[in-house]
Residue frames relative to the residue before (quaternion, step in Angstrom):
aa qw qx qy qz dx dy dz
X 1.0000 0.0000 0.0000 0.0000 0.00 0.00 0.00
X 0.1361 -0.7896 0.5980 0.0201 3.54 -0.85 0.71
X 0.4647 -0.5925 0.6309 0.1870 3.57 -1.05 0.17
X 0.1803 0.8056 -0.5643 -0.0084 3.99 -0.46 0.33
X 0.3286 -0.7746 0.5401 -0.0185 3.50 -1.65 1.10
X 0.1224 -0.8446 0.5018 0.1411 3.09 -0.22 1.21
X 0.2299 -0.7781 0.5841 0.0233 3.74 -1.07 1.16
X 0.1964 0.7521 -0.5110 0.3670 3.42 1.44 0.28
X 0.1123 -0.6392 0.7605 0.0188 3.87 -1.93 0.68
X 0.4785 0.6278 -0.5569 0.2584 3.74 0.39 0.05
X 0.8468 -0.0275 -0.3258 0.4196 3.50 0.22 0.19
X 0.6999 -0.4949 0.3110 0.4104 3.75 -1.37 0.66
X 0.6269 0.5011 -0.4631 0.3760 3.66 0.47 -0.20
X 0.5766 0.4603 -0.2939 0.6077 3.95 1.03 -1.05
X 0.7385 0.3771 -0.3707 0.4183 4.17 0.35 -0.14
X 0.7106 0.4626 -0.3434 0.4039 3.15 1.22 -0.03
X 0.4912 0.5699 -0.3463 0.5604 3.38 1.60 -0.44
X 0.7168 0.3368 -0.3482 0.5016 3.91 0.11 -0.72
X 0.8187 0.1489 -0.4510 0.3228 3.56 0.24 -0.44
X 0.4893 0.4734 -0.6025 0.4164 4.00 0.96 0.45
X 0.5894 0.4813 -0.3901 0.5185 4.16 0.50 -0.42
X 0.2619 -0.8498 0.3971 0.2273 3.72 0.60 -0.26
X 0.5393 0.5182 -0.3634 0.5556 3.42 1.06 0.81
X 0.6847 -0.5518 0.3332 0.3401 3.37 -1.68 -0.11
X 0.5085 0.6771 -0.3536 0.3974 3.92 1.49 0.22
X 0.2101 0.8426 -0.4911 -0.0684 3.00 -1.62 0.11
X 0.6710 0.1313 -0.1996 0.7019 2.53 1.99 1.21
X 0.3958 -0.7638 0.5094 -0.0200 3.21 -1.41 0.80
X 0.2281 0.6774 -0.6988 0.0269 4.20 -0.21 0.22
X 0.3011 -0.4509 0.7867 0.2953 3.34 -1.95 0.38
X 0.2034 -0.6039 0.7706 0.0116 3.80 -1.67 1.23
X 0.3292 -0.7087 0.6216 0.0549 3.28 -0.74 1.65
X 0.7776 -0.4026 0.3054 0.3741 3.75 -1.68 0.30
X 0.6947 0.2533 -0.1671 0.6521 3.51 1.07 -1.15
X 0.7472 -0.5274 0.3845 0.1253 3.52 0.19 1.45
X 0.5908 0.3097 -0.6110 0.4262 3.74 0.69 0.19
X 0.4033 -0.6593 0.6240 0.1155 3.70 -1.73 0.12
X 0.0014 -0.6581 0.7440 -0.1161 3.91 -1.36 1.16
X 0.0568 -0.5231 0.8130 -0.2495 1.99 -1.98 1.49
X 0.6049 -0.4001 0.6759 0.1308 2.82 -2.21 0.05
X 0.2509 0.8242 -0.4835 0.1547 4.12 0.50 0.43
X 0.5038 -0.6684 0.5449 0.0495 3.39 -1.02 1.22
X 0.8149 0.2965 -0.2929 0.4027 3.04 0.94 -0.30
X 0.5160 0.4261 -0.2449 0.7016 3.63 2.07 0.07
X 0.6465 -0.6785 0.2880 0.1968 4.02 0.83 0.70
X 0.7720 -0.3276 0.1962 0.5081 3.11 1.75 -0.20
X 0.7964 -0.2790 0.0922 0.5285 3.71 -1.38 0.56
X 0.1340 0.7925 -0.5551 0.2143 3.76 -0.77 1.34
X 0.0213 0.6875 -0.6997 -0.1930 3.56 -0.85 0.67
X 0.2656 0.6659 -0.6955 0.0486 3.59 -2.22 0.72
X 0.6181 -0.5306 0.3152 0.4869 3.22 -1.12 0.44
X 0.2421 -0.7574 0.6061 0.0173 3.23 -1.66 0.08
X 0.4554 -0.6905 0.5497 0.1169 3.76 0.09 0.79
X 0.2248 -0.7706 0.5953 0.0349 4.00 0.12 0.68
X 0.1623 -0.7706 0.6113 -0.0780 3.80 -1.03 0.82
X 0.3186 -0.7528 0.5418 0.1954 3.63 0.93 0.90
X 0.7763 0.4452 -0.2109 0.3933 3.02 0.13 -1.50
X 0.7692 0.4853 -0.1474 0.3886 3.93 1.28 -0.59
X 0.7465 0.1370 0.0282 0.6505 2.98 2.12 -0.44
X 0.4957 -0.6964 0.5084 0.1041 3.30 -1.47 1.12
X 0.1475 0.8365 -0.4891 -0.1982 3.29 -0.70 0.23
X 0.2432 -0.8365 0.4716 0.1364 3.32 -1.72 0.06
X 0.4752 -0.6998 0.4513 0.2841 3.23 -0.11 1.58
X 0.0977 -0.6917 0.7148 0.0338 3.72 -1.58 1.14
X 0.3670 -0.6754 0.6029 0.2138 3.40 -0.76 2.00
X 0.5826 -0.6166 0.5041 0.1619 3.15 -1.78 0.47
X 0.5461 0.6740 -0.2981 0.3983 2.92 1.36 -0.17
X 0.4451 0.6436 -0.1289 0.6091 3.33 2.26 -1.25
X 0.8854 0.0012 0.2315 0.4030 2.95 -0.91 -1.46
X 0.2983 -0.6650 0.6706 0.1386 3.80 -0.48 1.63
X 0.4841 -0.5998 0.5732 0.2782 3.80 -1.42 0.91
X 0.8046 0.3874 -0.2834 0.3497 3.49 0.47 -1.52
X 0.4114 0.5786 -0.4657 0.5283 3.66 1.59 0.44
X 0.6771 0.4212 -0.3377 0.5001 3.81 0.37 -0.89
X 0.7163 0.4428 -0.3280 0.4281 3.74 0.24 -1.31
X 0.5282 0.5530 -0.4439 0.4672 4.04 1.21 -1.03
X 0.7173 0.4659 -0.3492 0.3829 3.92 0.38 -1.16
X 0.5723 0.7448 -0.2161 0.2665 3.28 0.64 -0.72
X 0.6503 0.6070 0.0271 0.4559 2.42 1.12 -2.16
X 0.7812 0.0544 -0.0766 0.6171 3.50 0.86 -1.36
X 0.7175 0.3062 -0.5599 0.2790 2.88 0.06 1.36
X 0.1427 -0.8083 0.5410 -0.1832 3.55 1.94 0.88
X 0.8844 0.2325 -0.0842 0.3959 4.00 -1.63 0.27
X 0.5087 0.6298 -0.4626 0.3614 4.03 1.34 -0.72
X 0.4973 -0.6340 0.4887 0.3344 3.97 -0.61 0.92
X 0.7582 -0.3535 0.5454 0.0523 3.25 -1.78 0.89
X 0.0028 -0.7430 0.6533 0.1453 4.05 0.31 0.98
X 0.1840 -0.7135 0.6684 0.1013 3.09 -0.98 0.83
X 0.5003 0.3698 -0.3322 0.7090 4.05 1.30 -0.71
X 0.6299 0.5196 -0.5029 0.2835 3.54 -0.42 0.14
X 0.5916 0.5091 -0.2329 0.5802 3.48 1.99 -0.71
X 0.8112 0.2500 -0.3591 0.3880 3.45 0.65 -0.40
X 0.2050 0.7565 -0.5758 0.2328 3.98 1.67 0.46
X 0.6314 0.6005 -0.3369 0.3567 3.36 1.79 -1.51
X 0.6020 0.6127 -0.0624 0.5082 3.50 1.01 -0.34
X 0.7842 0.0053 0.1073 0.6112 3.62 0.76 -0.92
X 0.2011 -0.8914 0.3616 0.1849 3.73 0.09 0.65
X 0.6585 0.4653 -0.4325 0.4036 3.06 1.41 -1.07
X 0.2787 0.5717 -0.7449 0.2016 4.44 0.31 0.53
X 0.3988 -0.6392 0.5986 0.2722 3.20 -1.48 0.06
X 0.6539 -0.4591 0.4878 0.3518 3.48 -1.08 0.45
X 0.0864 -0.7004 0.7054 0.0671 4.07 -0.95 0.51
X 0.3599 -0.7274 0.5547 0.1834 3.24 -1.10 1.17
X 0.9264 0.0767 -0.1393 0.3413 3.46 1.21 -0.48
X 0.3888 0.3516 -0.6311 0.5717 3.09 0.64 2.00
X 0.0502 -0.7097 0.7026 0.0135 3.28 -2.11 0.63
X 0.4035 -0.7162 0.5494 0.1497 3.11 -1.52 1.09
X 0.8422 -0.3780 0.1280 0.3624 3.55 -0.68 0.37
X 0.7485 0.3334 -0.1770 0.5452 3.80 0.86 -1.09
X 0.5435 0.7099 -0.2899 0.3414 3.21 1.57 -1.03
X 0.7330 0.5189 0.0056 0.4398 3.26 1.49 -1.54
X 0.7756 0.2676 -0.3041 0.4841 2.94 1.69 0.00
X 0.5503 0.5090 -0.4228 0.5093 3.28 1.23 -0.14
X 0.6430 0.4387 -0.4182 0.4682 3.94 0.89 0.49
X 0.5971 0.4147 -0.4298 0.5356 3.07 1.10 0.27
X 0.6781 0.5068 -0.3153 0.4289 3.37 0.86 -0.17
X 0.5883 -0.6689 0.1883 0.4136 3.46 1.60 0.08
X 0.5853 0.5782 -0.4092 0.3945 3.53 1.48 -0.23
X 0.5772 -0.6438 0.4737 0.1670 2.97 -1.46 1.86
X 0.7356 0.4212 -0.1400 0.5118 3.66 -0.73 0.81
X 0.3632 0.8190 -0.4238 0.1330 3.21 0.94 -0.33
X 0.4830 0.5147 -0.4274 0.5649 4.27 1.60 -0.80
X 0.5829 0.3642 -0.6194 0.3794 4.41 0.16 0.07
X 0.7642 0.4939 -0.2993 0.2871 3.91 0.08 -0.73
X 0.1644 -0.6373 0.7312 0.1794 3.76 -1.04 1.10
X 0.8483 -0.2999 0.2383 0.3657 2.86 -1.66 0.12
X 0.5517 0.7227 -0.1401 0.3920 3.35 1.03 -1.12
X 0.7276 0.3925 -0.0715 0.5580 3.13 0.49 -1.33
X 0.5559 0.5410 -0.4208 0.4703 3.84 0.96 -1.42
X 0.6926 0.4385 -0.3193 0.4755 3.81 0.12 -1.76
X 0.7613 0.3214 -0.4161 0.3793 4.13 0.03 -0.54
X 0.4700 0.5131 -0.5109 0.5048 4.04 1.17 -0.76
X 0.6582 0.5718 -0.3114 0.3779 3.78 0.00 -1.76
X 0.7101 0.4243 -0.2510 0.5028 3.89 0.40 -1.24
X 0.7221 0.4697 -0.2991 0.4106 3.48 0.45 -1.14
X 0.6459 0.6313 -0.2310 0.3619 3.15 0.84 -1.13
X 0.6693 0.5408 -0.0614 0.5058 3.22 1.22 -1.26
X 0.5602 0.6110 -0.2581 0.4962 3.32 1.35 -1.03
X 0.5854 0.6460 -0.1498 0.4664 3.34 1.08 -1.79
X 0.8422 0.3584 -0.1443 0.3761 3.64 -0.02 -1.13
X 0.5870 0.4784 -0.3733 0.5359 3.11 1.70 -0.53
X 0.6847 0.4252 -0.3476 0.4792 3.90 0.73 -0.06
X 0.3793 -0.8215 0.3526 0.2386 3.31 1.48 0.14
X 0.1096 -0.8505 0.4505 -0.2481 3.52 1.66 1.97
């Protein structure tokens, strides 16, 4: 299972998220073993697994040790929560703080780092997911 970032600019929503998140993201899917991919996507309305077609050249990835992060735990969240709307105020909390948290819409990193078990998951754009995720990973491999 891997974690993938999309660094893509082709349309004006994904340029405005990387440059208000300050980094090169603006989106987030966990890519399961057999290659289909979920997420949380604005542009499909909300929490969704399907395949996806990968663009090396459009996206980063990051291997998720098994040891971390159990797949059939991520794919189980997913699953039941298939059709949940797309926070769309959940992007600008990043922006305005006093929004409140919604328990049942999710935005893209939000949705996958809760399926992946990390508590809190509505603090992290995309950004932030790929540096926790990296660091985190970084960490365990030195055995921190």
């Amino acid at each position: 299972m891997k974690a993938a970032f999309y660094k893509g600019k082709r349309r004006l929503f994904n340029r405005l998220v990387s440059w208000w998140d300050r980094g090169p993201y603006s989106h987030m899917e966990i890519v399961f073993d057999d290659q289909t991919a979920a997420s949380s996507s604005f542009m499909d309305g909300g929490v969704r697994i399907k395949p996806i077609q990968f663009d090396d050249s459009r996206w980063d990835f990051i291997e998720l040790p098994r040891e971390l992060f159990a797949e059939d735990i991520s794919r189980a969240w997913f699953q039941n929560n298939i059709g949940l709307r797309y926070d769309f105020l959940g992007l600008i909390r990043f922006a305005i703080d006093a929004i409140p948290e919604r328990k049942n819409k999710y935005f893209c990193s939000e949705a996958c780092l809760e399926s992946l078990g990390i508590s809190e998951a509505w603090r992290f754009t995309p950004n932030a997911a790929y540096t926790f995720l990296h660091n985190l990973i970084e960490l365990k491999a030195k055995n921190v």
